[in-house]
N, C-alpha and C positions, 0 to 999 in steps of 0.2 A: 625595278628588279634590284638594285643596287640598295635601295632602302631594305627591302626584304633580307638580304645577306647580313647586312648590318643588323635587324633586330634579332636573326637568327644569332649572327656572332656574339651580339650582346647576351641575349639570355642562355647563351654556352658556357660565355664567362660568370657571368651569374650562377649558375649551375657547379662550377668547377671553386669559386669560391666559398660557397654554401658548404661544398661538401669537406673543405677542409675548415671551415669558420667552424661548422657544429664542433665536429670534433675535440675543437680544442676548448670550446664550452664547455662541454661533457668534461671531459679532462681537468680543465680547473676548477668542476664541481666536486670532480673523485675526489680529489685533496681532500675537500671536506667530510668526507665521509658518508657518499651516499648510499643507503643502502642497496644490496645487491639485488643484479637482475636481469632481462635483457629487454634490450628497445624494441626488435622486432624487425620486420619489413619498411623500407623506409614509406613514407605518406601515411599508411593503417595501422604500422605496428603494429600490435599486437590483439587490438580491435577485434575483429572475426570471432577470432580465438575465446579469447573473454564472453562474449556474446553468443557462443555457441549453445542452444538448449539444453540441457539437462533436469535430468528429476529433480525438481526443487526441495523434496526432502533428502537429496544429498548434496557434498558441496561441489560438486562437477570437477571433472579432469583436469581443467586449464589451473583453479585453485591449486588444488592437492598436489599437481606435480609441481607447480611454482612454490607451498611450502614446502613441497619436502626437500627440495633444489636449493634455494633463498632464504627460508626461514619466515618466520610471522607476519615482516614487512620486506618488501618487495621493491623495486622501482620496476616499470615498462614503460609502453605507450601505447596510450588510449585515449579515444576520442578526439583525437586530433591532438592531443598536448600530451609533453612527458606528464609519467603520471607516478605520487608514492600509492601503492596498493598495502594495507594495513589488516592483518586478519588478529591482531595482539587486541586484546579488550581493553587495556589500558591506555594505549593511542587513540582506541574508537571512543573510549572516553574522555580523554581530553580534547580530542578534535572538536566533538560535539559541545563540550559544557567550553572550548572559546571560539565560539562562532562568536565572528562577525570583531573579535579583538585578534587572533591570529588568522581565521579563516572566514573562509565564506561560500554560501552557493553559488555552484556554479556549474549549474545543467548543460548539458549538448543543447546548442542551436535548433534540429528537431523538435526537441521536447517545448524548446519555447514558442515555436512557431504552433505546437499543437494547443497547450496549456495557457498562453499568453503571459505577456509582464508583469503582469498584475495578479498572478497565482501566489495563494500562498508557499506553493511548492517551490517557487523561483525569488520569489522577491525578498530584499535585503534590509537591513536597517530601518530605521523610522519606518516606510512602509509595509515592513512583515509584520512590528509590533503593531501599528496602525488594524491590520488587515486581521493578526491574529486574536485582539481584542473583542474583536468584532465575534468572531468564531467563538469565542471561549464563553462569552454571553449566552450564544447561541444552545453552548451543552449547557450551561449552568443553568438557565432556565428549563432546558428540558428535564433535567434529572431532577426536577425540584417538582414539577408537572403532572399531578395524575392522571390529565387527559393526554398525558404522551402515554403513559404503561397502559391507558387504556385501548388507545391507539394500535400499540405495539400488539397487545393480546387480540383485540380483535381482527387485526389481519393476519396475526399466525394460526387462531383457530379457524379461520375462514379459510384458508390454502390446506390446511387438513385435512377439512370435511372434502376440497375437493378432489382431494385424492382416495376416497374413504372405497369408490367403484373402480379404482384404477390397480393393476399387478406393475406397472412401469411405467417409473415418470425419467427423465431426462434433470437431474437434480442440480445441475451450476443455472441451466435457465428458471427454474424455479426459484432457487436462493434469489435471483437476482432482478426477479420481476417482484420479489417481497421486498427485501432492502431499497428500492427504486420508489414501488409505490408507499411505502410508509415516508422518504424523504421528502418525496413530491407533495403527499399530501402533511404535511407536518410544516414545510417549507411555505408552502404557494395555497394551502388548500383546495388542490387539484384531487379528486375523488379516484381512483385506479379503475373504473369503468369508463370515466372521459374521453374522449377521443385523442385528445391533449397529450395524457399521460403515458398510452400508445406512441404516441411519435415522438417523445421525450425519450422513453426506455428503445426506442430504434435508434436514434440517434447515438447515448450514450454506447451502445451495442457497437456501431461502428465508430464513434469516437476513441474506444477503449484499440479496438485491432490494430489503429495505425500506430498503438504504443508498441503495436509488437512486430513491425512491418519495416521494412528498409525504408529510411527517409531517403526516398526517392519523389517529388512533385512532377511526377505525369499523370494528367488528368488520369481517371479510371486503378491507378494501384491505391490499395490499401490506404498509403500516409497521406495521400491528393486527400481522399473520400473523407478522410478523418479530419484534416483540417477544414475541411466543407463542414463537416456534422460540427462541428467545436462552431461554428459561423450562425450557422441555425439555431444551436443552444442559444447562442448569445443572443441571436432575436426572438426567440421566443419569450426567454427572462426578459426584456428588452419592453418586449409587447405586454407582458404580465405588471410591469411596473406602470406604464403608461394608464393602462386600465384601472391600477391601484390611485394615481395622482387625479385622475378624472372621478374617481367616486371615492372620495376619502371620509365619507360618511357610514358604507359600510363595515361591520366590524366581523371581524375572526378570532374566534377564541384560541388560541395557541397558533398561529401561523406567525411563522418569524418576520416573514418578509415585511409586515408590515411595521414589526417592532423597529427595524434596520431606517425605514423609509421614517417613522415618525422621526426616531433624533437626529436625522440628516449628518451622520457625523463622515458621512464617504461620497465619494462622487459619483456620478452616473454610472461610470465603467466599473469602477472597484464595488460599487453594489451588484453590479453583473454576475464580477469574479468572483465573489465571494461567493453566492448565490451555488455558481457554478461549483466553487471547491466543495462548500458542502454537500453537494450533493452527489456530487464526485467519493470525494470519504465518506460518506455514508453510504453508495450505493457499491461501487466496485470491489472495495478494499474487504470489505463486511459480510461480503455477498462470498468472497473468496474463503476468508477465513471460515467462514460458516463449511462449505461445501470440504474445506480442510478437514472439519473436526469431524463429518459427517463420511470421508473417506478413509481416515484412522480409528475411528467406532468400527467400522465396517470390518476391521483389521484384529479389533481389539476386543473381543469377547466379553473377556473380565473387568477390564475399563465400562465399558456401557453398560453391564450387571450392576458395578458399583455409582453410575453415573443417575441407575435409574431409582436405585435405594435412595439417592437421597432425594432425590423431587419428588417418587413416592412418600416420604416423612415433612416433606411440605407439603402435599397435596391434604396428609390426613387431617393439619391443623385447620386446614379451613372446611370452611361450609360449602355445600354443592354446590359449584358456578360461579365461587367469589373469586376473580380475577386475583393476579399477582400485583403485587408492590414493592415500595425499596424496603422493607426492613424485610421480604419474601427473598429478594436477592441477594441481600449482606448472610441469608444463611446457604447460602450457594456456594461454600469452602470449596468441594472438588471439584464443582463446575470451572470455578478459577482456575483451578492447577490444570484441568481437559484444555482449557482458551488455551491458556501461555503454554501450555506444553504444545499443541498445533502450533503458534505461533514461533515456536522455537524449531519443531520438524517441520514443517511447511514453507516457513518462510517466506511470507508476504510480500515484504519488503525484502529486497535480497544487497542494497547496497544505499548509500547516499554518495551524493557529488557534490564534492568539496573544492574552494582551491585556497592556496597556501599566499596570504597577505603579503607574508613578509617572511623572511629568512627563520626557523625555526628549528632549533636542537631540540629533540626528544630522546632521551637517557642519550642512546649513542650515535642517534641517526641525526643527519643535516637534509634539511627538507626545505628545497630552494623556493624563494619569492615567485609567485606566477606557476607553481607546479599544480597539477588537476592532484589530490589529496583525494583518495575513495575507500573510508572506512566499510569492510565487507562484513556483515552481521552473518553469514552463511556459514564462514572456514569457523567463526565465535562458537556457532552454535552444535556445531560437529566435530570441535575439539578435543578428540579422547583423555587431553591431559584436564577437563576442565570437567566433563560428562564423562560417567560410568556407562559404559555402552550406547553412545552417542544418535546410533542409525535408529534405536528400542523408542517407541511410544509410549512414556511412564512418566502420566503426571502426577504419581507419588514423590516423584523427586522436587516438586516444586512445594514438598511440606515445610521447608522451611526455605519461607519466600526469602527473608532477607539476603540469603548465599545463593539464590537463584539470580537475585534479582543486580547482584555484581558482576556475574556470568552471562548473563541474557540483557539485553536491549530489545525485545520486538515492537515498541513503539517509541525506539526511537530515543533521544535526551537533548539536554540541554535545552535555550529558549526554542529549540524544535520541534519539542516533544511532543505527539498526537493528543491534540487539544481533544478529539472525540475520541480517544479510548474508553474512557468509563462507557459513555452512552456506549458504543459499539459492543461491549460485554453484557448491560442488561439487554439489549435489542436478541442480542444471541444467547446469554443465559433461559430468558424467555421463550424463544425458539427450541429452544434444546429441551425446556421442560415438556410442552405440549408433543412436541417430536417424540423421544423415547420413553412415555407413560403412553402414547398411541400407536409405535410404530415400530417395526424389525425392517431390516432391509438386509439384500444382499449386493455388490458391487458384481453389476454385469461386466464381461470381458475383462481385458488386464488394463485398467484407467488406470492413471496415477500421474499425480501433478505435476506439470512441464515449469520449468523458470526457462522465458524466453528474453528478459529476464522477468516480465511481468509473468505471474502464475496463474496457469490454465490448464484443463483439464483437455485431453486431446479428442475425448470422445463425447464428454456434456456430464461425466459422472450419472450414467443412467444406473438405476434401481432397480432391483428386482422389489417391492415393499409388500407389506402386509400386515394388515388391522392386528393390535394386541388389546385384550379388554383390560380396563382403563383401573388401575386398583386402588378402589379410595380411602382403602383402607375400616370402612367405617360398617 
């Protein structure tokens, strides 16, 4: 009993000291000039709040009332550490281009527990460049590939045709059973009728929810089930290599995995991870953005009019049935400015997680050693001082990419910068062509895309569609 009162009294005193040691922390950081803001509730701070859903193509409450209170940059807390909050494009750019000499990742706990150490979304130093080398390979040989465009064309015309008898498809699960099986089989040469490929795309399904799920580990909720699926992933890749190293006489013409496994330049795990990431950015992220561009078409009349003019003036140049190419796609000007401008009202990505090395003045702000740093690409991109009616879906404004492109980050900068963006543009360029020279749709009920903070649609973006005859011009 007497032990009990003593551990009690101790952690009272600990308690009573705590609460006046922070204080005088904070305090002798104000001196320096940190910027304005407030901490919040103590333990969550301001967590909840932040985290709160909103329509990801706006910049949500919790933002907007913080800049309009605070200004561009912020201090709170978040995710368990104070945190500088940055919506200024000039900070989100130097944060990015000195990673890893002032900053560095530095994800919530959850995320790594679901993603692992060895993601490229987490991983630091020597092994992010290690790991992203590998990736960058990975697109460089695909965009060089005619058997990827052809790849790509024949499973976007094949999801067409099957919708050719259908008034309503359920369109985020469609995007994303196409971006899955073209990775899967592009990857692994896993064919999308396999049974394989089935429990790959269930897995990912639920791997993807626990992103949006309270990390809580009790068996049966949402973030449990998702680190399970992330477990299975890993043995299934796990199993697919074993089978690779046991008959390494057969050969695959374009499948990656075997190019990774010839030069042996990774280890068993970091071949897993990789494995995983790409298929990861290539199936979620792609899958998302697509069903973006496909619910501002929806919105946008004169947009998809002008979006259909030009792939009808590509379609006339070729012969009947002759598949797209990359010099088909470099003449894809509006198609560009349709991605990035989704990209910029959508908002994909809606943040990155930073933390600050070491003590760091930026123009007027002091941004202390050990502080979570979270450049916000959202408040960027809905900046009315930076965008001419910022909420408006008009990707004429991205005609002159250069002054977009000081304004906009949607994949991201610095040694960060989305090694599959190109490929993810022709994968969707291509999609987009066969899609609006065959297809009208209408957006059933009032969908529109959730940032939890990953983006999803609440209802599946179902369709109302219907066949357009095909004009070849010729």
């Amino acid at each position: 009993m007497e032990d009990l009162v003593l551990v009690i009294l101790f952690l009272f005193l600990a308690l009573c000291l705590s609460l006046l040691v922070i204080p005088l922390l904070f305090a002798k950081q104000e001196t320096k000039n940190l910027p304005p803001g407030s901490m919040g509730w103590p333990l969550c701070g301001e967590t909840l709040a932040f985290l709160r859903p909103h329509r990801s193509n706006s910049m949500g409450s919790f933002i907007q009332k913080h800049c309009s209170r605070y200004g561009k940059v912020f201090k709170s807390h978040l995710f368990g550490s104070p945190a500088i909050v940055s919506c200024d494009p000039e900070l989100n750019l130097f944060i990015l281009q000195n990673e890893e000499k002032l900053f560095q990742a530095n994800y919530p706990k959850p995320v790594l527990d679901i993603v692992g150490k060895l993601s490229l979304i987490t991983a630091s130093g020597e092994l992010h460049k290690k790991l992203r080398n590998v990736a960058v390979s990975f697109i460089t040989a695909s965009k060089s590939a005619p058997l990827f465009f052809l790849l790509v064309e024949k499973l976007t015309v094949s999801m067409m045709d099957s919708w050719k008898d259908r008034k309503e498809i359920a369109f985020c699960k469609e995007a994303k059973k196409f971006t899955l099986n073209l990775m899967v089989k592009h990857l692994l040469s896993i064919d999308p009728e396999e049974p394989l490929a089935f429990k790959i795309l269930e897995d990912f399904e639920t791997y993807m929810k626990g992103f949006v799920s309270l990390p809580i580990y009790i068996p049966g909720t949402a973030y449990a089930r998702a680190v399970k699926a992330r477990e299975r992933l890993s043995l299934t890749v796990r199993e697919i290599i074993r089978e690779r190293e046991q008959d390494i006489s057969r050969h695959r013409e374009g499948d990656f995995l075997d190019v990774i496994l010839a030069k042996r330049s990774l280890s068993y795990e970091e071949t897993v991870s990789v494995v995983l990431d790409l298929l990861l950015g290539g199936y979620e992220t792609t899958a998302t953005l697509i069903a973006l561009i496909v619910y501002f078409l929806g919105h946008a009349p004169n947009v998809f009019e002008r979006l259909k003019e030009e792939h009808q003036a590509i379609r006339q140049r070729k012969e009947d049935g002759e598949p797209l190419n990359w010099e088909d796609y470099q003449k894809m000007d509006f198609t560009y400015n349709v991605i990035h401008e989704a990209m910029r009202c959508g908002n994909v990505v809606k943040l990155v997680h930073r933390k600050a090395i070491r003590d760091v003045v930026f123009k007027d702000y002091f941004i202390p050693s050990g502080w979570k740093v979270l450049p916000l690409f959202t408040a960027v991109h809905f900046d009315p001082t930076l965008h001419e009616n910022p909420s408006e879906f008009n990707p004429w404004r991205w005609t002159d990419h250069k002054a977009m492109a000081k304004k906009v980050m949607p994949f991201g900068g610095g040694p960060r910068l989305c090694p599959g963006a190109e490929l993810a543009k022709v994968e969707i360029s291509f999609f987009l062509h066969h899609l609006v020279l065959n297809y009208r749709w209408k957006i059933k009920a009032d969908d529109f895309p959730v940032a939890y903070p990953f983006v999803d649609f609440p209802r599946g973006l179902v369709l109302d569609i219907e066949p357009t005859e095909v004009d070849s011009g010729k």
